[in-house]
Structure formats: structure tokens, C-alpha cells
C-alpha positions in Angstrom: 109.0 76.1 111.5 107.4 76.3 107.8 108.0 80.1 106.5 105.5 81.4 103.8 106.3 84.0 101.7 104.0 86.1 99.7 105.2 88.5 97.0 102.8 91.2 96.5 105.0 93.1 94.1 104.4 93.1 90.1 107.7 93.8 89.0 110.3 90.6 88.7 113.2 91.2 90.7 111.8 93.8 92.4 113.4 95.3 96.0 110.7 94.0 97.9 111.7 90.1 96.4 115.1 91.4 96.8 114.9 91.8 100.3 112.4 88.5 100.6 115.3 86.3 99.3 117.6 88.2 101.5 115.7 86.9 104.2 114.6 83.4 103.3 118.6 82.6 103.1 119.3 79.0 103.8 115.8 78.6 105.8 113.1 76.0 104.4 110.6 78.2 103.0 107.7 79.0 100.3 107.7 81.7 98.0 104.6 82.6 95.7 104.3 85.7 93.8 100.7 86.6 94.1 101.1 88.4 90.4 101.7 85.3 89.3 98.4 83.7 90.3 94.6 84.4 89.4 92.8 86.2 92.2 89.5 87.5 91.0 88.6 90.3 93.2 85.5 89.8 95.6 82.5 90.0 95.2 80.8 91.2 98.3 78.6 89.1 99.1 78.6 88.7 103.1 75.0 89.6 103.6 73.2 87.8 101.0 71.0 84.5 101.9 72.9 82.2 99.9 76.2 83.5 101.4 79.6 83.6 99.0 79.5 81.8 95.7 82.2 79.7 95.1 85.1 81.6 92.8 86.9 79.4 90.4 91.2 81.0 90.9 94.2 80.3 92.7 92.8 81.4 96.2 92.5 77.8 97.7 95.5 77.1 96.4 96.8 79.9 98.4 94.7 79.2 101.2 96.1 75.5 101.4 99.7 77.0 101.6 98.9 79.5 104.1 97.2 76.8 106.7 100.0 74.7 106.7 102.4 77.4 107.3 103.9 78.8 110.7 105.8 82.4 109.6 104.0 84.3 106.7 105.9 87.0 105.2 103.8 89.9 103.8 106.4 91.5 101.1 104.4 94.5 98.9 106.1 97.9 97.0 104.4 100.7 98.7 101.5 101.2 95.4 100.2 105.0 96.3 100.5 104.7 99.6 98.5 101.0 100.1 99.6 97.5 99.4 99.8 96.2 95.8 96.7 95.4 93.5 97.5 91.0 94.3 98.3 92.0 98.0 94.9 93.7 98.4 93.0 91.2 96.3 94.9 88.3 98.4 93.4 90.0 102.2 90.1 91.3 100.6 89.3 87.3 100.1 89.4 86.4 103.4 86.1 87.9 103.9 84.8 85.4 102.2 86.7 82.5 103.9 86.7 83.9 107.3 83.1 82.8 106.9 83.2 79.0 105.8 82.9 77.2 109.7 84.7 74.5 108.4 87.9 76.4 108.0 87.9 78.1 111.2 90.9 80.1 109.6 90.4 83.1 112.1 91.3 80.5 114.6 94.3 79.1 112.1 95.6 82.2 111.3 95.5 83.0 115.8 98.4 80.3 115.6 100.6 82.0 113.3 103.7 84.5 113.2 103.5 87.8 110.5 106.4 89.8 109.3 106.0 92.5 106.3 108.5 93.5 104.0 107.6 97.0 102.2 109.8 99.0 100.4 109.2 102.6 98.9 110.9 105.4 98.1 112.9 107.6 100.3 110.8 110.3 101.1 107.8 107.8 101.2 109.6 106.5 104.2 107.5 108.1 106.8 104.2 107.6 104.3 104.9 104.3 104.3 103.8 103.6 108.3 100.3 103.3 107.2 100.3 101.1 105.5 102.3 99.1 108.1 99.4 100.0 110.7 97.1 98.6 108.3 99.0 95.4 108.1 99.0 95.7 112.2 95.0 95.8 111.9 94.4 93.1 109.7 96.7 90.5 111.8 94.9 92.3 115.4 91.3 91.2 113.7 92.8 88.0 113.1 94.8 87.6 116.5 97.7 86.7 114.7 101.1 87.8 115.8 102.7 90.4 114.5 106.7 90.0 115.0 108.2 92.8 113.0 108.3 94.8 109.9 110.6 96.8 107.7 110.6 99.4 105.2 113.0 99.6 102.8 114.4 102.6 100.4 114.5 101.5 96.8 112.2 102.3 93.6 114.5 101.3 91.3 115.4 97.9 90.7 118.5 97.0 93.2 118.3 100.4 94.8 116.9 98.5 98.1 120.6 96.6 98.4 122.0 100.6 99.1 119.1 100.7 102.5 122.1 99.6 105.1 118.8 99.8 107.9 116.9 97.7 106.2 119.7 94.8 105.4 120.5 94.8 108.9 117.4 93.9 110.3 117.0 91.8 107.8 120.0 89.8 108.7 118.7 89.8 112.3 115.6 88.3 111.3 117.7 85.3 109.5 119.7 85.0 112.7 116.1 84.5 114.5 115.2 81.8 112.2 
């Protein structure tokens, strides 16, 4: 089982890496900040003749690593009450690749497992469910499995390693793997 981990966060060292690490713990695993790669934003272009234009960034690279993956790990801050700025740009391009036949990713992505890390702040707990709906409709459109999520309390750096709720199922999730 190959895990994949995407870091949605901006912020080094972050709660939501925090709890990422926590989790990845002595399993064989990718990490990859999405801050830390080029995502242009999409260009809507799903109705046009020609189809989507070919976009020189990171996505393929991205693409590549999610493909040959098994778990994916969705790990984002809670950004005013939505996923972070490289999270959103990472899911807004599959619009365009959902479309290339020769992928067949919607079938790919059928095969694998999701998990989301988010973390927020404590009375952004509650807020904090839509966003893990949202997460819950984009892996439904996809028929991918969605295992489990968890939220946990911490703006601060560190602040996350004081959430006792969200350690523990953390650790339950590294006793799965």
C-alpha cells in the first residue's frame, strides 16, 4: 500500500503537517507540499472546440504521483471556511484532466482510498464540517473511497499537539496502516 500525502497548508510546520507526519509514522509514504509547487489556476475551458490547452506547472508531476498511489491524504488549514488557495487550485485542475480519455483518472481515482486532515481553530470546529462535506463530494463524483477524516484544534503553530481527539484517531489510523 503506497500512501500519498498532500500538504495544502502555506505555513512550514504548520498543525495540519504536524498531524500529517504524526500519521505517516514509520509507513512508506509521499509527502508534497502543494505550496511548494507551481499550480497555475484553471482556465475554464471545458466547452470550447479545441478543449483544454496544455498548462506548462507541476500538475503532471502531481498527477503522476497521485496514479501510482493507493491512500491519498488530503491535509489543508481550514482558510475562511474552504480548503487552502494550493488545495483548491490542486482539485479545480482535475477538470481539465478528468477529460483527457487517455487518463481515464475518474476510473483511477474509483480505485483509491481518501483521508483528510484539517485543522482550524476551536470554535471553527463545527464550521469546519463543510468543508469536510465538500471533500465527501469531490471523492462521491469521483467514486473514490472516502475512509475517514479529522479536524483538529490548532491556529497556532504546535497548538494541534494539545487536540488529545484528534491525536487519538490519528494514532488509530497508524495502527490501520
Amino acid at each position: 500500500m503506497k500512501i500519498l500525502a498532500l500538504l495544502g497548508s502555506t505555513r512550514e510546520n504548520g498543525n495540519s503537517e504536524y498531524l500529517t507526519k504524526r500519521m505517516l509514522e514509520d509507513t512508506d509514504h509521499t509527502m508534497v507540499s502543494l505550496a511548494d509547487k507551481h499550480i497555475n489556476s484553471i482556465v475554464d475551458e471545458r466547452h470550447s472546440e479545441e478543449g483544454f490547452s496544455p498548462v506548462e506547472d507541476d500538475y503532471e508531476e502531481l498527477l503522476e504521483l497521485l496514479l501510482t498511489h493507493d491512500v491519498l491524504v488530503f491535509s489543508t488549514p481550514l482558510y475562511w471556511y474552504g480548503m487552502s488557495g494550493p488545495m483548491k487550485n490542486f482539485f479545480d485542475r482535475w477538470s481539465q484532466y478528468l477529460r483527457d480519455e487517455q487518463l481515464n483518472l475518474k476510473e483511477e481515482l474509483a480505485k483509491k482510498k481518501a483521508y483528510v486532515i484539517e485543522t482550524c481553530g476551536s470554535s471553527a470546529k463545527m464550521k469546519g464540517l463543510p468543508l469536510i462535506q465538500q471533500f465527501s463530494y469531490i471523492f462521491e463524483f469521483v467514486n473514490m473511497e472516502f475512509v475517514d477524516y479529522v479536524i483538529g484544534i490548532g491556529v497556532k503553530p504546535g497548538e494541534v499537539k494539545e487536540d488529545q481527539l484528534a491525536l487519538d484517531k490519528i494514532a488509530k489510523w497508524r495502527r490501520e496502516f
